[in-house]
N, C-alpha and C positions, 0 to 999 in steps of 0.2 A: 634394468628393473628399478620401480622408485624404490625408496630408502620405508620402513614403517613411519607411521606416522607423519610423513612428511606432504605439508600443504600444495597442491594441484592447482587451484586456480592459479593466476598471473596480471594483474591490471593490464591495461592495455598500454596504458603511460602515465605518470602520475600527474597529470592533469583531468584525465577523465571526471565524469561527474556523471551521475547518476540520468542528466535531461541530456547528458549528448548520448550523440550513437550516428555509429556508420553509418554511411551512403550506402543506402537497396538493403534489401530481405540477407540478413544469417540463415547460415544452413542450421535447418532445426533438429535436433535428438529429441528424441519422446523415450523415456523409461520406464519401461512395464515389466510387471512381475504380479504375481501372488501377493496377499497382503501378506505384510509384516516378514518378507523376503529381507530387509533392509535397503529398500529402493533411495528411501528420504535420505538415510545417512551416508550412500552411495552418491546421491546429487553434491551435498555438501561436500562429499570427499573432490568431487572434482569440478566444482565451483572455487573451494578453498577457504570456505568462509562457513560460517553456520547461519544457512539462510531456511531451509526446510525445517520444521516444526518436525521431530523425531521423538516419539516416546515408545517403550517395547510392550506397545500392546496393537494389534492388526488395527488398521482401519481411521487412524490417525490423518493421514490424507485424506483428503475426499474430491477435491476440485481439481481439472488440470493446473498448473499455475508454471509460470516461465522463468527463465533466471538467463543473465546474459555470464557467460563465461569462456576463458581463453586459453589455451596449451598453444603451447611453441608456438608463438606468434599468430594464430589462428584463433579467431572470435566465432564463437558459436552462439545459438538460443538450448539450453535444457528444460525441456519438459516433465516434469515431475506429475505422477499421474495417481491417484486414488486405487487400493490393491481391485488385481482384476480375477473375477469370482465368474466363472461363464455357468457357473448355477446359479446365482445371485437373486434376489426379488427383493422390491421395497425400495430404501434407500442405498442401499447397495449397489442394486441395476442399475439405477442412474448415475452411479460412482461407475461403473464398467461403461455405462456409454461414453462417461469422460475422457474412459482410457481408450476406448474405441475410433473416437474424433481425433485424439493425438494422433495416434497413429496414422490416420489416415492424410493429417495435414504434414506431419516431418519428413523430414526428405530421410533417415534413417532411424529404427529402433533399438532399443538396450532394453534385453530381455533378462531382467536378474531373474536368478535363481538359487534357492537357498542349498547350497553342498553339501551340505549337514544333512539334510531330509532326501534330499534325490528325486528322481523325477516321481510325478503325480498325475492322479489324471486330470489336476487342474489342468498343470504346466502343458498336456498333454493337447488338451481341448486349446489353450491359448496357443500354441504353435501352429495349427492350422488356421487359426484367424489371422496372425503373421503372414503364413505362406500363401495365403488368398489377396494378401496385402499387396503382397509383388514390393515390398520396399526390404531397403538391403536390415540384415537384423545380425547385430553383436548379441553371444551370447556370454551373459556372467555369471560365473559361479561362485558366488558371494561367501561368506564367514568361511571362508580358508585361510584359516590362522597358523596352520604347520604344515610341514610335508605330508604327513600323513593322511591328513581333509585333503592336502593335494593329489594325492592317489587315486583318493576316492572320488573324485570331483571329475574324472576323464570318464565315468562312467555315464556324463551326462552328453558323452558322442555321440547317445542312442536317440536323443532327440532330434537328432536329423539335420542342426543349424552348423554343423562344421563344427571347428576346437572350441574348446570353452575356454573364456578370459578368463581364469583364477587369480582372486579379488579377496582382499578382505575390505570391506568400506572399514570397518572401528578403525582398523590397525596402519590401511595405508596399502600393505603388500600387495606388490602385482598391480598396482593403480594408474603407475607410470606406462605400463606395455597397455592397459584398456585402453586409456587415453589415444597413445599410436592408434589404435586398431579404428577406434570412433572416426579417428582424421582422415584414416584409409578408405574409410566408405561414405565421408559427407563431401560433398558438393563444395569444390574452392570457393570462400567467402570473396564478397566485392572487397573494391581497394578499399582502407579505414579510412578515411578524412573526417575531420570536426571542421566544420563551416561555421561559419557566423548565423548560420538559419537555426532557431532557437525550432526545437523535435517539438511533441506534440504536448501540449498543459496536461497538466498532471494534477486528476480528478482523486481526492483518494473519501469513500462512500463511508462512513463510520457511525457508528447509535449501538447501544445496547443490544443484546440478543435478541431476535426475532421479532426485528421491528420491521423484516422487509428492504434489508438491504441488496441482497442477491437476486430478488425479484426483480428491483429498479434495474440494475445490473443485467439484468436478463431481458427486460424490458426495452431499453436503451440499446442493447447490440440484436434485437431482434430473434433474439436463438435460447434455448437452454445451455449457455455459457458456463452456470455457477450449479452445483445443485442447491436446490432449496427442499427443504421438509418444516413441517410443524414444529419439528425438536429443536428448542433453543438450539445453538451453536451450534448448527452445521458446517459454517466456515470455519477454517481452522488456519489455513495461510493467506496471508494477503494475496489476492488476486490479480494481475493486470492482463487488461485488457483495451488493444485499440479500437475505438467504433468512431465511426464517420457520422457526424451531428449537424446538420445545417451546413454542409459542404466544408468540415473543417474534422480535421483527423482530430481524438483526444484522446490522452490513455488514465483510463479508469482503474481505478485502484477499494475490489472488494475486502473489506475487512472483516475480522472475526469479532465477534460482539464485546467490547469490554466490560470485564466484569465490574461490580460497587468497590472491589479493591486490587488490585496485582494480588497483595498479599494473601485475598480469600482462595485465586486461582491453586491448581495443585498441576503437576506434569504438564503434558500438552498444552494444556491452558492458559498457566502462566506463560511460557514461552509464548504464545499465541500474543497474548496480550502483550507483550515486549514488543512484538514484530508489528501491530498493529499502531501503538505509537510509533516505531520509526517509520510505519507510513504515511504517517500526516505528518513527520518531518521531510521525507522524500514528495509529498505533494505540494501543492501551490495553492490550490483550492481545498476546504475539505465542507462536503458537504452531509451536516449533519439528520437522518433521519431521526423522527419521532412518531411513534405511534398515535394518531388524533385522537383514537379512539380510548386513549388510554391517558392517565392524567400524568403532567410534567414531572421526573420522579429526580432525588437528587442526586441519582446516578448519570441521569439526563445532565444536569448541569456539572456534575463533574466532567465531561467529557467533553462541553464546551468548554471547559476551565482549560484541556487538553490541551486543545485546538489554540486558542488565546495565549494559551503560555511559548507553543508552539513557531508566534507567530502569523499563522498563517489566516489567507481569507475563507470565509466564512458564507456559506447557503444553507437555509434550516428549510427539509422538507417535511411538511407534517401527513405521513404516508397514510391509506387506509381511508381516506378521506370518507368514502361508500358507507361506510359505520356511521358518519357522526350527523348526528341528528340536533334536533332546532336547542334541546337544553345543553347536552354536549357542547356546541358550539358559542353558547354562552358562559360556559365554566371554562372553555378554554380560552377565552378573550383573556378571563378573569389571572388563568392562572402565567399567560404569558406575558402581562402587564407586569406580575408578582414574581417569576422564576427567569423569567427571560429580559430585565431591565438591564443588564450590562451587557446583552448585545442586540439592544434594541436599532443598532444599523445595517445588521445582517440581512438581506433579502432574502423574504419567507413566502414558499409556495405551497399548494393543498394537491398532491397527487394520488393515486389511484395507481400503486405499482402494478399489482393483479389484472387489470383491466386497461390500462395503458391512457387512462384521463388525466391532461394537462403534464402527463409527461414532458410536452415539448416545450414546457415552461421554462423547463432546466436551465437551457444553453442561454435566453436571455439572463437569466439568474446571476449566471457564471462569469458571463460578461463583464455584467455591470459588478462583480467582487472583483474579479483581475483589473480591469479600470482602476478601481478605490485602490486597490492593494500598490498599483504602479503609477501612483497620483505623484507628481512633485510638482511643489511650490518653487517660483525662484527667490533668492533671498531677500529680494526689492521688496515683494509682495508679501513675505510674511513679517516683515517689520514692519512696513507700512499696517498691516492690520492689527500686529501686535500693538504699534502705537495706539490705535484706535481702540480697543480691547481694555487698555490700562485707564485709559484717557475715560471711556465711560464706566468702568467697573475697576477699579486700584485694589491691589491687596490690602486687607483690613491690617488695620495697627498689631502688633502684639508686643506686648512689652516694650510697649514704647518705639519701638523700629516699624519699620514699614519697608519689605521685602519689594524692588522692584527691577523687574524685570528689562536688562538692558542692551542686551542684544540676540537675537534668532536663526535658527540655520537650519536646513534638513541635510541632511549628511547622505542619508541613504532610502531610500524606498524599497517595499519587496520585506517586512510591510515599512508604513512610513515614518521615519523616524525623526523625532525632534533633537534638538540641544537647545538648552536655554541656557544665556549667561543670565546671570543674578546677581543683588545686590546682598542677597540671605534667601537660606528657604522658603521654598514657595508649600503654603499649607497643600495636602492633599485633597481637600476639597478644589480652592483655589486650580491644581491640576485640573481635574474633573471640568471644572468650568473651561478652561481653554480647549481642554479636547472638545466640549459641546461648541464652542464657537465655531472652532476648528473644522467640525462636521457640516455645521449651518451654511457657514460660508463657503467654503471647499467642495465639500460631497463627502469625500471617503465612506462611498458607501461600501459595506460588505469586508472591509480589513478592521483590525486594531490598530490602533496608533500608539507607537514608542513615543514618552515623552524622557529625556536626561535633563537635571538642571547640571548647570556647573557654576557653582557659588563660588564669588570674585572673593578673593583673601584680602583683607585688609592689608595693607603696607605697614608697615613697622615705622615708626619716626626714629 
C-alpha cells in the first residue's frame, strides 16, 4: 500500500516532452463519479502532478479533458470527466453527456464515490449506465482518511461493482493498490518508442471569456467536444483534442477565458488561468479569438502580450463574423490599425464558429505561422542584408558615437532568433526598424522575432 501523501505519477524517462508520445493508441481510464465526489483531486493524485483544476465546490469540471500518465512502467490516457447528475438539465446535461462519451470511448472506468456519504440514488442510476456499458469498472471509495471511514466504506459492496478501492485522493492512502487494480483491467499499452517523427502541432485556441472559443473547437472536430453556454467561463481546464484538418492530424488545445488580471481571478479561476498560460507555453501555435462584433478591449491585448512574451506563433480569429455589419466593419479596420500595430504580421481571418463559415480558413492560417515561426536565415544571407540595411539606413549619431552593427547570426528558430554583435547599443527604435526589414525581406509571417545585441567591449590599452 502507497505511503500518504506520496506522488503517483512517474515520467516515462527524463527526456520526455510534452510533443512526443508513444507509438499507437494508450489504454484509456475515464473517471466518473457524482460531482464534487473528489474525481479532479483523485486524477492529480495519480497523474502526480496538479494538472486538474480542483476547488471544494461541485461542478468545477465541466468538459471531458485527458492527461497522459504512468505507474510501474505502464503509460496510460486519464479522463477526467465533469460530475455526472442522471437528473441533470441545462448545462449540466451536457456536462453528463461528456461523461457519457468517456465512457463509452475508454477501454475502462473509475467510478469514485464519496465514503463519507454512502451509496445514493445518484450512484445508483450511474451504475446501471456503467453496467449497460459492458466496459470493465474500478470502484473507489474516496475520502477514507482512517480505519474507521474504512469500515464504513465496505458497505458500498451493495452496489454490485465487486470490492471497493479505498482511497483518499487529499491524503495519498490506498492510492498505491488503485493504481494495481486500473492496470489489472486496462489493455497492455504498445511498446514506448520516441522516433524522430515530430506527434501532431499543437494548436492551443485562447481570447477572453465567451468569445466563442469551444464552439470553433466544436466546430473544427465536428461533434459537441467542449460544452459551450452563454455563461462566460464555461471552460475551466485546458482541453485537448485530436482532429484531422486537411489530411493532417493536430492537437487542439481549448482554454479557459483569461481574465483582465490573474490577480482579479479567485479559487477555480485563478488556477484555471495558471493552466491556461502553460498552454500556450505547451503550444506551437496559439490562435487568438476576438469577438468582431464586439470592440478591441485591452484585455484583448493583453493576452496578445501573452502569447508574444510566450514566444510563440500567432493566428488572430475575429469570430462572430454574422454580427458585423457595414459601420462595425469600419470601426474595426480603425480599431485594429490602433490596438493591434505590434502584431500587424500575424495572419488574421473572419470566422463564423456557430455556423461553420470560413472555418477552413484556419489550417492555411496555421501553416503559413508554423512556416514564419521555423524560418532560418543562413548566416551568409543575413550579413549580406545586414550590410545592405546599414549601408542604406546607419544608426543615427548619439553623442558623438555612432553604434554599428558588425556581425549577424540566428542561433535558433521556433520562434526566430537573432544575435547581433555591436559596436555600442543599438537604439530601440533602430531594433524595430531591422525587425521591419527583417519581415519585408524574409516573411516571418505569423511568429515574433527575438532580437539579442551583444556589445563588443573595448580593449583596455
Amino acid at each position: 500500500m502507497s505511503t500518504p501523501d506520496e506522488p503517483i505519477g512517474q515520467p516515462l524517462d527524463d527526456t520526455f516532452e510534452p510533443g512526443d508520445a508513444p507509438t499507437g493508441p494508450l489504454p484509456v481510464l475515464a473517471v466518473v463519479g457524482r460531482p464534487n465526489v473528489g474525481k479532479s483531486t483523485l486524477v492529480n493524485r495519480i497523474l502526480g502532478r496538479r494538472e486538474a483544476v480542483v476547488e471544494d465546490i461541485p461542478g468545477v469540471t465541466r468538459d471531458r479533458v485527458s492527461y497522459d500518465a504512468v505507474w510501474a512502467g505502464r503509460a496510460f490516457t486519464v479522463v477526467d470527466t465533469g460530475g455526472w447528475d442522471p437528473d441533470a438539465r441545462g448545462l449540466a446535461e451536457r456536462i453528463k453527456a461528456q461523461a457519457e462519451v468517456a465512457v463509452t470511448l475508454a477501454d475502462a472506468v473509475l467510478f469514485v464515490v464519496d465514503a463519507t456519504v454512502g451509496i445514493t440514488d445518484a450512484d445508483e442510476a450511474v451504475v446501471r449506465v456503467l453496467r449497460a456499458s459492458q466496459k470493465p469498472v474500478i470502484l473507489a471509495a474516496n475520502k477514507v482518511d482512517d480505519q474507521r471511514a474504512e469500515s464504513e466504506a465496505y458497505g458500498l459492496w451493495n452496489l454490485g461493482l465487486g470490492e471497493p478501492q479505498v482511497v483518499s485522493a487529499l491524503h495519498g492512502r490506498g492510492s498505491g493498490d488503485l493504481l494495481d487494480a486500473i492496470l489489472a483491467v486496462l489493455p497492455e499499452p504498445p511498446e514506448q518508442s520516441f522516433g524522430e517523427e515530430r506527434g501532431p502541432r499543437r494548436i492551443a485556441i485562447v481570447g477572453k471569456p465567451n468569445v466563442g472559443k469551444s464552439s470553433l473547437l466544436n466546430r473544427l472536430a465536428g461533434s459537441e467536444r467542449v460544452v459551450v453556454d452563454s455563461v462566460a467561463g464555461t471552460t475551466v481546464d485546458p482541453v485537448d483534442e485530436l482532429i484531422e484538418l486537411a489530411g493532417r492530424e493536430w492537437r487542439f488545445i481549448d482554454t479557459a477565458g483569461i481574465r483582465k488580471r490573474v490577480k482579479e481571478a479567485s479559487g477555480h479561476e485563478y488556477y484555471a488561468s495558471l493552466r491556461t498560460s502553460t498552454a500556450i507555453d505547451r503550444a506551437e501555435v496559439a490562435v487568438l479569438v476576438l469577438d468582431a462584433d464586439q470592440s478591441i478591449s485591452e484585455q484583448d491585448v493583453r493576452i496578445l502580450q501573452t502569447v508574444r512574451d510566450a514566444g510563440r506563433a500567432l493566428v488572430i480569429a475575429f469570430n462572430k463574423w454574422d454580427l458585423v455589419d457595414e459601420e462595425r466593419r469600419h470601426y474595426l479596420e480603425r480599431e485594429i490599425e490602433r490596438e493591434l500595430v505590434q502584431v500587424q504580421w500575424a495572419p488574421r481571418i473572419n470566422v463564423t464558429a456557430r455556423t461553420g463559415w470560413h472555418v477552413d480558413r484556419l489550417v492555411p492560417a496555421l501553416d503559413k505561422a508554423l512556416a514564419g515561426w521555423e524560418t532560418r536565415i543562413s548566416t551568409g544571407a543575413l550579413n549580406s542584408f545586414l550590410g545592405r540595411l546599414v549601408a542604406e539606413h546607419p544608426h543615427p549619431v548619439r553623442s558623438g558615437k555612432q553604434p554599428k552593427i558588425l556581425f549577424g547570426t540566428q542561433p535558433s528558430v521556433a520562434p526566430p532568433t537573432f544575435a547581433l554583435f555591436t559596436s555600442g547599443r543599438l537604439d530601440a527604435g533602430y531594433e524595430r526598424y531591422i525587425e521591419r526589414r527583417l519581415r519585408e525581406e524574409f516573411g516571418f509571417a505569423g511568429t515574433p522575432i527575438i532580437l539579442h545585441q551583444r556589445v563588443r567591449e573595448k580593449r583596455k590599452r
